[in-house]
Biopython code that builds the backbone (N, CA, C, O; Angstrom):
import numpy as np
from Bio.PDB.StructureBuilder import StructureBuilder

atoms = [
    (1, "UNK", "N", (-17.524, -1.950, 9.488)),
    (1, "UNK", "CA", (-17.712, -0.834, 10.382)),
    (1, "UNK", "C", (-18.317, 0.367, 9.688)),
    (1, "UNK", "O", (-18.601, 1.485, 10.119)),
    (2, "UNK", "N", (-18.444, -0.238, 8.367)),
    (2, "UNK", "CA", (-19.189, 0.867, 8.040)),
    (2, "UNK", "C", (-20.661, 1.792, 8.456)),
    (2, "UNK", "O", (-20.932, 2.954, 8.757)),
    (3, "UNK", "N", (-21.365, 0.528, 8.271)),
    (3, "UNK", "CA", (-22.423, 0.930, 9.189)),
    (3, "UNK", "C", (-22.704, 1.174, 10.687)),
    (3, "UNK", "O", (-23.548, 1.854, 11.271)),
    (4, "UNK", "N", (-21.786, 0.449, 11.065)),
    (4, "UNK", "CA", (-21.761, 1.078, 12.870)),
    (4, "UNK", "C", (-21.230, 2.622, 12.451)),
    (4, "UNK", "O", (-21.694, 3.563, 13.094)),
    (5, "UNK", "N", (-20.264, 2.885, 11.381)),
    (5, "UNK", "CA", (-20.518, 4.589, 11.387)),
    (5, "UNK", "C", (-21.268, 5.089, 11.556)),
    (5, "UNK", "O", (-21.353, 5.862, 12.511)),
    (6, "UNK", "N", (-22.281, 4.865, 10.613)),
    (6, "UNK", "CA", (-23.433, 5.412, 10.271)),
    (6, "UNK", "C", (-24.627, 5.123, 11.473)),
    (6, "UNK", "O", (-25.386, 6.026, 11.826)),
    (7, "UNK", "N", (-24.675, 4.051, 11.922)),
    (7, "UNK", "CA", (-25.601, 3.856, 13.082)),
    (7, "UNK", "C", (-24.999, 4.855, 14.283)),
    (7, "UNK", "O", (-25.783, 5.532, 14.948)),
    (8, "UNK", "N", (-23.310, 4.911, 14.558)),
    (8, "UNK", "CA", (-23.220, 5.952, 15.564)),
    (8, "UNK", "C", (-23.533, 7.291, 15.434)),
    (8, "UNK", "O", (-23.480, 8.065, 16.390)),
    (9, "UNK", "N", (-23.869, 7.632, 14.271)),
    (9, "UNK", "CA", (-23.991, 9.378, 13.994)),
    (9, "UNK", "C", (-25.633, 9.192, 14.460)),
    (9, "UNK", "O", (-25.908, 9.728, 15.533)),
    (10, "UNK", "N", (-26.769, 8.467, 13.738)),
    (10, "UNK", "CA", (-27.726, 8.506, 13.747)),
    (10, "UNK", "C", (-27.556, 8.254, 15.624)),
    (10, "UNK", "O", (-28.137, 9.271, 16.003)),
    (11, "UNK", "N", (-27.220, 7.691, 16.617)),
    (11, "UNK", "CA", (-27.445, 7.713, 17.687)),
    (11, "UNK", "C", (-27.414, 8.832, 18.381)),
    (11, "UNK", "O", (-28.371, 9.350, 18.955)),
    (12, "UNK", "N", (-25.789, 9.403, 18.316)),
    (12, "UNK", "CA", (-25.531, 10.537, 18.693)),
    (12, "UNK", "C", (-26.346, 11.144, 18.646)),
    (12, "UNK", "O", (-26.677, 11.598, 19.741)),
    (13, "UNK", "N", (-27.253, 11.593, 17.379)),
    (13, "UNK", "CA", (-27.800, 12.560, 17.039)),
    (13, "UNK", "C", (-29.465, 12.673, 17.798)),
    (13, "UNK", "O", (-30.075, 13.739, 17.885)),
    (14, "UNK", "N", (-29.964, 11.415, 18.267)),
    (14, "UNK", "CA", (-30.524, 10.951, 18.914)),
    (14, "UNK", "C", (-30.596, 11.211, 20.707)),
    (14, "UNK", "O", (-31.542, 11.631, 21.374)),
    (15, "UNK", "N", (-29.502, 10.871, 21.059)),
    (15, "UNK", "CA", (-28.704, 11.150, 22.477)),
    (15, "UNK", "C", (-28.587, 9.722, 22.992)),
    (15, "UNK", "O", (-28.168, 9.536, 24.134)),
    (16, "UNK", "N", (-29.011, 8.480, 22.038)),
    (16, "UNK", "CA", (-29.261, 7.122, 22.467)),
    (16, "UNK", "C", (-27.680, 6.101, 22.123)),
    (16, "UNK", "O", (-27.482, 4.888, 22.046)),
    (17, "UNK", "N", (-26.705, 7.429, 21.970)),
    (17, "UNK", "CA", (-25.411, 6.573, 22.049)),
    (17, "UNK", "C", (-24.857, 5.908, 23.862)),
    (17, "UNK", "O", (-24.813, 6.593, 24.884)),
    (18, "UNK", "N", (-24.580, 4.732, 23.757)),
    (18, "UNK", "CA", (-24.159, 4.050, 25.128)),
    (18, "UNK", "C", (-25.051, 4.559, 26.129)),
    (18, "UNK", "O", (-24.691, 4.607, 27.306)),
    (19, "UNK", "N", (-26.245, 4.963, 25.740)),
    (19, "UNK", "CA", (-27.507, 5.373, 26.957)),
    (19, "UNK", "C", (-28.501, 5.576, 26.395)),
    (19, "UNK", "O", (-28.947, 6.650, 25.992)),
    (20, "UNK", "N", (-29.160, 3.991, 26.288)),
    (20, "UNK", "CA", (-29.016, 2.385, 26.870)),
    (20, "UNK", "C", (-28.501, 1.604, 25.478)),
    (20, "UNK", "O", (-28.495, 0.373, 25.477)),
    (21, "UNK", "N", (-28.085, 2.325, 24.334)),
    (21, "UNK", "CA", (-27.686, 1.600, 23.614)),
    (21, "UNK", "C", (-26.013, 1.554, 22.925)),
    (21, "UNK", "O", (-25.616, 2.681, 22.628)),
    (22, "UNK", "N", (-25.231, 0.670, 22.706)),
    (22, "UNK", "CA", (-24.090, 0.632, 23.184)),
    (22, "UNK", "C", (-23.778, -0.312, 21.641)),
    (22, "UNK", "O", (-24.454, -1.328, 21.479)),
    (23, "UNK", "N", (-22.822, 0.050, 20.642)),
    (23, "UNK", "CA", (-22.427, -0.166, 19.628)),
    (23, "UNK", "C", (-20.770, -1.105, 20.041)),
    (23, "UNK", "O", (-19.773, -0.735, 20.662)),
    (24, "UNK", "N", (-21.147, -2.524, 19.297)),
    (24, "UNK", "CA", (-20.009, -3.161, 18.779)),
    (24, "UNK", "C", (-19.950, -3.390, 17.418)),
    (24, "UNK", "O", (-21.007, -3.346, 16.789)),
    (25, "UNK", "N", (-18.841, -3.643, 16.804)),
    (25, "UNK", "CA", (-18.698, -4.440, 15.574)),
    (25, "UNK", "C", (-17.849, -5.344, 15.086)),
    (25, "UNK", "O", (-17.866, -6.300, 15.861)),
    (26, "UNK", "N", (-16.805, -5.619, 13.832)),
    (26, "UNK", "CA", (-16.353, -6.617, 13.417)),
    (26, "UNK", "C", (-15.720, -5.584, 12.225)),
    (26, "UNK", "O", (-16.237, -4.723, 11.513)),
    (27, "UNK", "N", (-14.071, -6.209, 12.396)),
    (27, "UNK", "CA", (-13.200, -5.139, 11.135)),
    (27, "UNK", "C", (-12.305, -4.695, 11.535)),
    (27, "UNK", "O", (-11.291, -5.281, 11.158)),
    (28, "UNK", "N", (-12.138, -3.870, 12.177)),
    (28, "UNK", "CA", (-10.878, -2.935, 12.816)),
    (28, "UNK", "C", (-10.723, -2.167, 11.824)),
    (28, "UNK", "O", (-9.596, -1.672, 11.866)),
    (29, "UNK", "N", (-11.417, -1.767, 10.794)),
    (29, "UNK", "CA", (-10.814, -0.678, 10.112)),
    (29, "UNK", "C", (-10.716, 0.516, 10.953)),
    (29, "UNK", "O", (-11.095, 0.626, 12.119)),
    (30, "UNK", "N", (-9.962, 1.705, 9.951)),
    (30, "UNK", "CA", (-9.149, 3.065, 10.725)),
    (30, "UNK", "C", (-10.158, 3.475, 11.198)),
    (30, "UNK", "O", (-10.247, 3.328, 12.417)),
    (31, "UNK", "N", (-11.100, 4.016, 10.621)),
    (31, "UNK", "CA", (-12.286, 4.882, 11.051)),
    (31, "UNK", "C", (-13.264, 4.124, 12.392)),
    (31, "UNK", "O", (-13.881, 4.546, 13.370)),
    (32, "UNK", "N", (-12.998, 2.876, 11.816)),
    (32, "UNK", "CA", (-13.687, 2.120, 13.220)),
    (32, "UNK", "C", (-12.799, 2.457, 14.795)),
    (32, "UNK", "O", (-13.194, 2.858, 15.889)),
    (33, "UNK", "N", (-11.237, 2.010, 14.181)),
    (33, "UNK", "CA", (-10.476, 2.414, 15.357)),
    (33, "UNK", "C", (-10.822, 3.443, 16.101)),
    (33, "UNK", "O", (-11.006, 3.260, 17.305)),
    (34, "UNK", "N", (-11.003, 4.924, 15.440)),
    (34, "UNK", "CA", (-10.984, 6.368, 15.652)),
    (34, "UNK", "C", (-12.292, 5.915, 16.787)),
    (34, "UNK", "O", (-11.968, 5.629, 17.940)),
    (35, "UNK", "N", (-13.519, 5.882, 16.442)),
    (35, "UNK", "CA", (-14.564, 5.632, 17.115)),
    (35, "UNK", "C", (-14.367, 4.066, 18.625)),
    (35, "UNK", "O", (-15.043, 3.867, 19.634)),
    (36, "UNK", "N", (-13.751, 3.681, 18.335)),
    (36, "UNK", "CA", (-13.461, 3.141, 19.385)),
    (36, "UNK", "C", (-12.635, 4.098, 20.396)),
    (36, "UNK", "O", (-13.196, 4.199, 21.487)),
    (37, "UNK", "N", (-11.594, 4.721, 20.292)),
    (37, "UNK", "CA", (-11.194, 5.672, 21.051)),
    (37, "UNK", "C", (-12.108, 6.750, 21.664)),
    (37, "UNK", "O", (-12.142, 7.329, 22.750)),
    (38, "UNK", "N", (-12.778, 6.786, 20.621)),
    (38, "UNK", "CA", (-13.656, 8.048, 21.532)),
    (38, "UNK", "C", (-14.666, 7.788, 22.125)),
    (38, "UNK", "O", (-15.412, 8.671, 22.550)),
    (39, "UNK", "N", (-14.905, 6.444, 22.280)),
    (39, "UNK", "CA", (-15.563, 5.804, 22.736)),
    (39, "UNK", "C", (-17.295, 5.501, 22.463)),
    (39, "UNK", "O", (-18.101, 5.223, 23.351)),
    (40, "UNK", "N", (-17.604, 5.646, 20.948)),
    (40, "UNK", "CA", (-18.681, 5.360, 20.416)),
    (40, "UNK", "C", (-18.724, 3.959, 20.209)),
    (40, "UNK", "O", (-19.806, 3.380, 20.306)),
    (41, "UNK", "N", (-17.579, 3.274, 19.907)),
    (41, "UNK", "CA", (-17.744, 1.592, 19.640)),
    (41, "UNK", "C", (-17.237, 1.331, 20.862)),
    (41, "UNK", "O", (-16.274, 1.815, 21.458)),
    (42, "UNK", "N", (-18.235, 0.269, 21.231)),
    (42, "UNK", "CA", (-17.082, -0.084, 22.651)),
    (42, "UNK", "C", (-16.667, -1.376, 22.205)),
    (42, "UNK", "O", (-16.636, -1.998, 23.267)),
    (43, "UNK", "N", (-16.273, -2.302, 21.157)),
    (43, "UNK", "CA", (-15.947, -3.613, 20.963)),
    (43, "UNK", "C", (-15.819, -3.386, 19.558)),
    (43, "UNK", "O", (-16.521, -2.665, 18.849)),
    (44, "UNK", "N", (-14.801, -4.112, 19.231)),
    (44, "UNK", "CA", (-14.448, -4.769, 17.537)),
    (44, "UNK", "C", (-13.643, -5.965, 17.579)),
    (44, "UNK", "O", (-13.182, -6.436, 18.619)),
    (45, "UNK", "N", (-13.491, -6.427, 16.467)),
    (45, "UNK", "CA", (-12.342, -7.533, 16.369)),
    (45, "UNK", "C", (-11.402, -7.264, 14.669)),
    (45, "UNK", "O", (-11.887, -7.183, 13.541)),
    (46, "UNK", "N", (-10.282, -7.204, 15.009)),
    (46, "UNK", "CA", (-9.335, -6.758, 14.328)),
    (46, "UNK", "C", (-8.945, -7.821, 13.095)),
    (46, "UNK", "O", (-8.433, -8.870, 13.486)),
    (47, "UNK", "N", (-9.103, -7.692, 11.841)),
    (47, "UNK", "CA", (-8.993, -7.999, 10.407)),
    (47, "UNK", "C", (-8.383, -7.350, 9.883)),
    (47, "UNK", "O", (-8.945, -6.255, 9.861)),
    (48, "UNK", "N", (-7.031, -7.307, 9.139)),
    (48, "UNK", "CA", (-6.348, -6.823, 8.199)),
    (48, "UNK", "C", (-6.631, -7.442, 6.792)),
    (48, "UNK", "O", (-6.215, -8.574, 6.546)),
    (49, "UNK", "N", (-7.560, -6.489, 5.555)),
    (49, "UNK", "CA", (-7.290, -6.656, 4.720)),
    (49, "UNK", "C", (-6.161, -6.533, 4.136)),
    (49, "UNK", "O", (-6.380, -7.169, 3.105)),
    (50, "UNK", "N", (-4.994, -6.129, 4.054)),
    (50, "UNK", "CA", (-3.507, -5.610, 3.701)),
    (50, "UNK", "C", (-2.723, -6.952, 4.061)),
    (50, "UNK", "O", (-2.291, -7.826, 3.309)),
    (51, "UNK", "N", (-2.675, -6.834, 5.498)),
    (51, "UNK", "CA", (-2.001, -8.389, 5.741)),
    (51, "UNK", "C", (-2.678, -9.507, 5.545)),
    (51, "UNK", "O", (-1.891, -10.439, 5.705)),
    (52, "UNK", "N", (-4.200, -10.062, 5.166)),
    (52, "UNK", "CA", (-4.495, -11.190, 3.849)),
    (52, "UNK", "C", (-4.059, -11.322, 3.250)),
    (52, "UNK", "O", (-3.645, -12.439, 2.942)),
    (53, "UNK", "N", (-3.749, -9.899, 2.421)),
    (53, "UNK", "CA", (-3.293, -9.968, 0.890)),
    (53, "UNK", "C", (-2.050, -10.193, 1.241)),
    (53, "UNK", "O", (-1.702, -11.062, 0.441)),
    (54, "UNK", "N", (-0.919, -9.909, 2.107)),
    (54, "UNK", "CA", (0.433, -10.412, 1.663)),
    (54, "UNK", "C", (0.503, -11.832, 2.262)),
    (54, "UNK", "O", (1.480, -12.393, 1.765)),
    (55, "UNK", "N", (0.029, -12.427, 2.901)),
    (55, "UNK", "CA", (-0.338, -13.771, 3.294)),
    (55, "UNK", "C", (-0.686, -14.271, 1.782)),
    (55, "UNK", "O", (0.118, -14.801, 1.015)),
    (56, "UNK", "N", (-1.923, -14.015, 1.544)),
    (56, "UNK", "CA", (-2.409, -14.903, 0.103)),
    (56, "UNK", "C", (-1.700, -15.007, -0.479)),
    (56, "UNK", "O", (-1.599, -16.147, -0.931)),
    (57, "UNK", "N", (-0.658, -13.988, -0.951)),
    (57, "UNK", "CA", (0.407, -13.626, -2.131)),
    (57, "UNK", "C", (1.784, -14.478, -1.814)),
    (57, "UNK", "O", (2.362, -14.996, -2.769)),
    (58, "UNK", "N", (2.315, -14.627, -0.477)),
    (58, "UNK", "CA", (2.947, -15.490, -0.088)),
    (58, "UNK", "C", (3.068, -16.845, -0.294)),
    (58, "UNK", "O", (4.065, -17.357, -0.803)),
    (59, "UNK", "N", (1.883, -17.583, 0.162)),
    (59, "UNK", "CA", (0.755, -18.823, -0.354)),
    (59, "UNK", "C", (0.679, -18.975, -1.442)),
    (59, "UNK", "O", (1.097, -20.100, -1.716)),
    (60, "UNK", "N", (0.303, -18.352, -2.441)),
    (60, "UNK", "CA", (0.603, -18.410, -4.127)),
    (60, "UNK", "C", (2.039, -18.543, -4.462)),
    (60, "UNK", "O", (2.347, -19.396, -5.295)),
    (61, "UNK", "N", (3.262, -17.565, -3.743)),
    (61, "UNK", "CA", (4.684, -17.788, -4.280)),
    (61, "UNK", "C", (5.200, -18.759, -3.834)),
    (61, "UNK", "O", (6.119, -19.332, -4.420)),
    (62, "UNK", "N", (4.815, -19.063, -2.938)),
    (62, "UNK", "CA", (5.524, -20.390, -2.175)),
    (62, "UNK", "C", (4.822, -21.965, -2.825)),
    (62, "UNK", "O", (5.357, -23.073, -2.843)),
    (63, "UNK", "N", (3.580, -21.591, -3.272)),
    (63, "UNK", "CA", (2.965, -22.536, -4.198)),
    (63, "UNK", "C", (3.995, -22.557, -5.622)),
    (63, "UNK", "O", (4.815, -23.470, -5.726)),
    (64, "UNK", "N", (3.901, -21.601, -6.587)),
    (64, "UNK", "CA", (4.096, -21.998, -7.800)),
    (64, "UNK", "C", (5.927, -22.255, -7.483)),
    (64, "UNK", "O", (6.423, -23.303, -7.898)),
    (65, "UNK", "N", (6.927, -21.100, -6.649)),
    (65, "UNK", "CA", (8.061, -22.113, -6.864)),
    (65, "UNK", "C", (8.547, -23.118, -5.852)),
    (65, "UNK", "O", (9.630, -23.171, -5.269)),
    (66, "UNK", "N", (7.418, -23.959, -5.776)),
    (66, "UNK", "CA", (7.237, -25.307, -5.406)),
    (66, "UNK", "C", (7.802, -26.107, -3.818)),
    (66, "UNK", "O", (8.239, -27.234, -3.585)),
    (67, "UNK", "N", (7.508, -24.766, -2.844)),
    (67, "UNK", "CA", (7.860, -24.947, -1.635)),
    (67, "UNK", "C", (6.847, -25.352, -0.869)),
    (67, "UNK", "O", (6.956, -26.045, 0.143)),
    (68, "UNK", "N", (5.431, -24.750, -1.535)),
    (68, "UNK", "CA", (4.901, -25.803, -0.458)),
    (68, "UNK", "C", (3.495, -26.505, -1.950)),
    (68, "UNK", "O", (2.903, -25.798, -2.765)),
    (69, "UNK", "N", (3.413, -27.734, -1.815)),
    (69, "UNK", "CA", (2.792, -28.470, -2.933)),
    (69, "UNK", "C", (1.603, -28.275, -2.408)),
    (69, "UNK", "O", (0.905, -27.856, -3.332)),
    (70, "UNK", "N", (0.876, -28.354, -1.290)),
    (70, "UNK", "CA", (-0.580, -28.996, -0.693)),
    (70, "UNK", "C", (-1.906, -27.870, -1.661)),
    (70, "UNK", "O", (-1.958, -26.648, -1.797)),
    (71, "UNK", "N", (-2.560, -28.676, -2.027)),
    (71, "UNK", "CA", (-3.638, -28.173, -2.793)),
    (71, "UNK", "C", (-5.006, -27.401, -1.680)),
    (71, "UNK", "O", (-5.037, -27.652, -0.476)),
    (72, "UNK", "N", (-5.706, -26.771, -2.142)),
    (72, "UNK", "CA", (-7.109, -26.597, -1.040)),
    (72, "UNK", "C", (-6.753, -25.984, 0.419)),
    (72, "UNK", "O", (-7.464, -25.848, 1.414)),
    (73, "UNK", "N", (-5.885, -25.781, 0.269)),
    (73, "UNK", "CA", (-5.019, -25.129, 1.687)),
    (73, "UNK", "C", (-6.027, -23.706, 2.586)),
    (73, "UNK", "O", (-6.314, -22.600, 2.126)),
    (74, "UNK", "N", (-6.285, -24.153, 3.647)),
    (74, "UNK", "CA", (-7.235, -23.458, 4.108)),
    (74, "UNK", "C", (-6.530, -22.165, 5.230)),
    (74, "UNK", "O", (-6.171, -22.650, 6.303)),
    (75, "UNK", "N", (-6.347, -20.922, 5.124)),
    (75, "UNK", "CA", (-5.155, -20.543, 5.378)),
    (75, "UNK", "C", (-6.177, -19.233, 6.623)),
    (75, "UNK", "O", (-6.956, -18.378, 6.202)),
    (76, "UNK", "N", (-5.888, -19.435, 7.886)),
    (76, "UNK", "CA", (-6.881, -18.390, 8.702)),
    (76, "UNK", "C", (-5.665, -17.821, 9.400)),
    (76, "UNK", "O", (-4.661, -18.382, 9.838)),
    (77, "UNK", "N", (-6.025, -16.579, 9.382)),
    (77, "UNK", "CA", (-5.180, -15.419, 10.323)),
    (77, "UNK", "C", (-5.782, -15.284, 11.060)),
    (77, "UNK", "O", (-6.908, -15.742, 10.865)),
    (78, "UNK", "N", (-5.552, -14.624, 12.357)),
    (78, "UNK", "CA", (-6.058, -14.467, 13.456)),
    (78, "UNK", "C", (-6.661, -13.187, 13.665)),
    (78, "UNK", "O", (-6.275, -12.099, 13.239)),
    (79, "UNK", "N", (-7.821, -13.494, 14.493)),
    (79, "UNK", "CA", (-8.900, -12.213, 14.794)),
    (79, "UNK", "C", (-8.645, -12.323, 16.062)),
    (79, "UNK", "O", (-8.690, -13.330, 16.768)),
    (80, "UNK", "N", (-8.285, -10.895, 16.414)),
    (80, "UNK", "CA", (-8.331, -10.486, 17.806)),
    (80, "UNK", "C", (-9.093, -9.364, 18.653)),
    (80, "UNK", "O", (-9.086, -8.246, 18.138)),
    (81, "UNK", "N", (-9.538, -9.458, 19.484)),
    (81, "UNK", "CA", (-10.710, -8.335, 20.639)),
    (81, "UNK", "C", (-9.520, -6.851, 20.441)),
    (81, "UNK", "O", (-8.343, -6.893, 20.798)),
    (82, "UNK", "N", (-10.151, -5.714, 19.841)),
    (82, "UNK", "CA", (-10.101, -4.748, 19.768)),
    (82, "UNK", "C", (-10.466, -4.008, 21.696)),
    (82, "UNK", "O", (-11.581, -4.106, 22.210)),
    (83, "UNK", "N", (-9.643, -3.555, 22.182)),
    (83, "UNK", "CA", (-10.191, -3.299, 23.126)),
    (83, "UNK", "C", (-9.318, -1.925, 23.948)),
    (83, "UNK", "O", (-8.112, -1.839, 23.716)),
    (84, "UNK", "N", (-9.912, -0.976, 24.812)),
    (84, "UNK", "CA", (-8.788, 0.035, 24.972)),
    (84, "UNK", "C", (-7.502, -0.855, 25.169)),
    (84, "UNK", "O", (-6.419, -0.689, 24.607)),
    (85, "UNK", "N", (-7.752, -1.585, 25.847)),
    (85, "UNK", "CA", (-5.874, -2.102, 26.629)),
    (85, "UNK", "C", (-4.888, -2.486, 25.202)),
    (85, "UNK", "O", (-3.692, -2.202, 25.138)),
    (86, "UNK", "N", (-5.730, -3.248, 23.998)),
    (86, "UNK", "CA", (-5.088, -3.434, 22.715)),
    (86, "UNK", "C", (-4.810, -2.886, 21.827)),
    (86, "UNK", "O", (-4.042, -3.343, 20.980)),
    (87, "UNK", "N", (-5.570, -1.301, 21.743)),
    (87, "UNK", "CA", (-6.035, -0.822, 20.482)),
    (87, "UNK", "C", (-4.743, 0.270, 20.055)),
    (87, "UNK", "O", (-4.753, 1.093, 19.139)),
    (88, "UNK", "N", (-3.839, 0.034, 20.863)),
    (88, "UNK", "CA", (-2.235, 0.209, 20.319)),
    (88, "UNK", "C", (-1.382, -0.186, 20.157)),
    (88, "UNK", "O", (-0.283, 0.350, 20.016)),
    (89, "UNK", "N", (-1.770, -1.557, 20.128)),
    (89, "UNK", "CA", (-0.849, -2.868, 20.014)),
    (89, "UNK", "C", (-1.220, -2.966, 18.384)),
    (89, "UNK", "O", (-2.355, -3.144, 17.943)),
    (90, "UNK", "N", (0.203, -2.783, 17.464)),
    (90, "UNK", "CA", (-0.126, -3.488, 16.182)),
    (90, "UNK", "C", (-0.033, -4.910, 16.079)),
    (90, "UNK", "O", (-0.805, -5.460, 15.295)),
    (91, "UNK", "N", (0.525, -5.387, 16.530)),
    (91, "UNK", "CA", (0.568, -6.743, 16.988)),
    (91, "UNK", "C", (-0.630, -7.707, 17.020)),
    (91, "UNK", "O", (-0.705, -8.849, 16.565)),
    (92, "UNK", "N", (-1.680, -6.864, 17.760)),
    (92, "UNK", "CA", (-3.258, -7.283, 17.970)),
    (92, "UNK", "C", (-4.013, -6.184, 17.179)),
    (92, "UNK", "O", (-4.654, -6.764, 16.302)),
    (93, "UNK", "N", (-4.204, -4.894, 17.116)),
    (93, "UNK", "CA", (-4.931, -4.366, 16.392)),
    (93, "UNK", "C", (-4.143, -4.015, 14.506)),
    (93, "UNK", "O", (-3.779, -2.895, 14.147)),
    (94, "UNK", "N", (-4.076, -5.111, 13.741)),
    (94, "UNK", "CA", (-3.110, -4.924, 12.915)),
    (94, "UNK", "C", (-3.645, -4.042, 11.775)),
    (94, "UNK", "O", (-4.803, -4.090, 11.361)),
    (95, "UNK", "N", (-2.784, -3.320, 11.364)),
    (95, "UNK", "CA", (-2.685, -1.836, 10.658)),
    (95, "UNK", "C", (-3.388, -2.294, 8.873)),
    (95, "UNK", "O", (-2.733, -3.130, 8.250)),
    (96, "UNK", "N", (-4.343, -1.855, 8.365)),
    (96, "UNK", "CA", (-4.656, -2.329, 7.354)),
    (96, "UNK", "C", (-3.868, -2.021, 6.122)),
    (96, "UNK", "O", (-3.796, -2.853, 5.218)),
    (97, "UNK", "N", (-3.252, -0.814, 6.045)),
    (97, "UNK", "CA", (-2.062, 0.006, 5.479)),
    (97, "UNK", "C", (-0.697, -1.102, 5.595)),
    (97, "UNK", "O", (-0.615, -1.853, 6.567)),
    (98, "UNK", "N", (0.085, -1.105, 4.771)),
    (98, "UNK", "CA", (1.417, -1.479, 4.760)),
    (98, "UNK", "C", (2.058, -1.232, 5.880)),
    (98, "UNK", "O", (2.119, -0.024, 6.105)),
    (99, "UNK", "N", (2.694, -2.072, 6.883)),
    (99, "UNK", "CA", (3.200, -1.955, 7.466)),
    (99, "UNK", "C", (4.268, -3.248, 8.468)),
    (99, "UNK", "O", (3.897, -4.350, 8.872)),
    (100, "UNK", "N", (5.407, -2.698, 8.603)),
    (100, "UNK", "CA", (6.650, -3.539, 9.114)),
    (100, "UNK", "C", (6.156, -4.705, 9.987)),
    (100, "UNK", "O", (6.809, -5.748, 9.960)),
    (101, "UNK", "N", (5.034, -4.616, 10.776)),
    (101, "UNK", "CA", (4.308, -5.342, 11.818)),
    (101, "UNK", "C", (3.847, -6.990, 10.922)),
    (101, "UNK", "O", (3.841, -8.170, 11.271)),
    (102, "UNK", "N", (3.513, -6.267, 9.672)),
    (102, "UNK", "CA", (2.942, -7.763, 9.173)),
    (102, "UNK", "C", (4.466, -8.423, 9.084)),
    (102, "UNK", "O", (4.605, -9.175, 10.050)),
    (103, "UNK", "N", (5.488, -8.398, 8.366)),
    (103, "UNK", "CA", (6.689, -9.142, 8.311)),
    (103, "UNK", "C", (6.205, -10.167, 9.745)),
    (103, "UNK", "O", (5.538, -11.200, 9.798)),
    (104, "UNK", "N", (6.924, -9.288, 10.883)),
    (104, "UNK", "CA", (6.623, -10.141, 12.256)),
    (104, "UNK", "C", (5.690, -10.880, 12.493)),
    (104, "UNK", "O", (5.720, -12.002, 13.000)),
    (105, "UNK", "N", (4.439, -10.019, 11.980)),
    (105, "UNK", "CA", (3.424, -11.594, 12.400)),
    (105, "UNK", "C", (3.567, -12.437, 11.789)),
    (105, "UNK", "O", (3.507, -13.526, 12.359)),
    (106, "UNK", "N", (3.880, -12.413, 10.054)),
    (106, "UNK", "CA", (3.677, -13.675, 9.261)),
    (106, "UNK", "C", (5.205, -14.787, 10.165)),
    (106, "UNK", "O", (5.142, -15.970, 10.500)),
    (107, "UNK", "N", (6.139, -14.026, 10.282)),
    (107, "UNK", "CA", (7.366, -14.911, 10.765)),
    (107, "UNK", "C", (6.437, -15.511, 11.959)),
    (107, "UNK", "O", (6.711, -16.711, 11.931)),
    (108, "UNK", "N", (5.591, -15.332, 12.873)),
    (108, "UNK", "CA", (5.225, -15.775, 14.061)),
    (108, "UNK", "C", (4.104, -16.684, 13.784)),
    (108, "UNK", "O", (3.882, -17.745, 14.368)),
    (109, "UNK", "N", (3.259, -16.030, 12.607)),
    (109, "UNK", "CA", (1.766, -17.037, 12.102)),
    (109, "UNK", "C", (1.959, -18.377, 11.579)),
    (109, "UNK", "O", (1.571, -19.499, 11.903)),
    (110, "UNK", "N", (3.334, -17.452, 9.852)),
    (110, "UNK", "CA", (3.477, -18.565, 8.922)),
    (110, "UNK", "C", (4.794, -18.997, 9.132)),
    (110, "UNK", "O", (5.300, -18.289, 8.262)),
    (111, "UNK", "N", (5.771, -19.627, 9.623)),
    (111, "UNK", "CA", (6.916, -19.758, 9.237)),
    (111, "UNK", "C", (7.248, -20.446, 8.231)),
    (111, "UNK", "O", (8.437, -20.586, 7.942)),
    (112, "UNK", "N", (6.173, -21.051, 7.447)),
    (112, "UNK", "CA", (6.685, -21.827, 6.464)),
    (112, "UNK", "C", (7.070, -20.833, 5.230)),
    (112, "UNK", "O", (7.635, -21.253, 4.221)),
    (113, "UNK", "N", (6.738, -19.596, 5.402)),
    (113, "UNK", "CA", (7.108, -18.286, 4.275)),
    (113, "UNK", "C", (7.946, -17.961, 4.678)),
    (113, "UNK", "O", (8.445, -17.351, 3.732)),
    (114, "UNK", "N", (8.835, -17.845, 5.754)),
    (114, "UNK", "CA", (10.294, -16.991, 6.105)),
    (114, "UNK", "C", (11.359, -17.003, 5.052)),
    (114, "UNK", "O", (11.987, -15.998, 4.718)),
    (115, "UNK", "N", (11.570, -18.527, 4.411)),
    (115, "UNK", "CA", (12.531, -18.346, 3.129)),
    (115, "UNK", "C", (11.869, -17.130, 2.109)),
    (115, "UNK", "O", (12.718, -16.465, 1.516)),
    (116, "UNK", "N", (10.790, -16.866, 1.916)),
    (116, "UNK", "CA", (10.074, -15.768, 0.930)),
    (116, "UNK", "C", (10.417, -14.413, 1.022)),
    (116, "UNK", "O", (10.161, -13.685, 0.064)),
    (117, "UNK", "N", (10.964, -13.953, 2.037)),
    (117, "UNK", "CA", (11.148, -12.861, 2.116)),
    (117, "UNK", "C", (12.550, -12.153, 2.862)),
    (117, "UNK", "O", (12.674, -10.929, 2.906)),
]
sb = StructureBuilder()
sb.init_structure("model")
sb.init_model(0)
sb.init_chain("A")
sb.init_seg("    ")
for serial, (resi, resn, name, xyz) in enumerate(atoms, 1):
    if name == "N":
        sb.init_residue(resn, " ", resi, " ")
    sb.init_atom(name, np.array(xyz, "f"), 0.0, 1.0, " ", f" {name:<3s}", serial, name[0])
structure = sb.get_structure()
């Protein structure tokens, strides 16, 4: 979303924001969020770098003390439509920052990590 930043300022500045041209992207980062509210992005899809990483890190502990053996393990979290009706749902728009929400999803994604934590 970085560059949809940058493409929304250059529009604005233009007057060619959402008239006729109309910005989506891919990420959910904060700053993307912000611009979705105000309605410069009208579409994203929500990626937590933060909750990867405690997923991956999970996946590694549960690897080395030997709970789960499987090698090559292909491990996908879920991307979800950023959209007004969602975009206060942490649940669906998940928080890239630390936060209590990932516990719940991983119990709902991974259960094979629940002994981990």
């Amino acid at each position: 979303e970085e560059m949809a930043a940058a493409v929304v300022r250059m529009l604005k500045t233009r007057g060619l924001l959402n008239d006729p041209i109309r910005v989506i992207t891919t990420n959910g980062a904060p700053y993307g969020i912000e611009l979705i509210k105000e309605g410069s992005i009208d579409y994203s899809i929500s990626t937590s770098p933060g909750w990867e990483g405690f997923v991956s890190f999970l996946a590694l502990h549960a690897y080395t003390q030997e709970l789960i053996t499987d090698l090559n393990q292909q491990i996908l979290l879920p991307n979800t439509p950023i959209t007004p009706e969602t975009i206060d749902d942490k649940t669906k728009v998940v928080p890239w920052d630390v936060d209590p929400v990932w516990i719940d999803l991983t119990r709902e994604y991974f259960p094979q990590y629940n002994s981990l934590y």
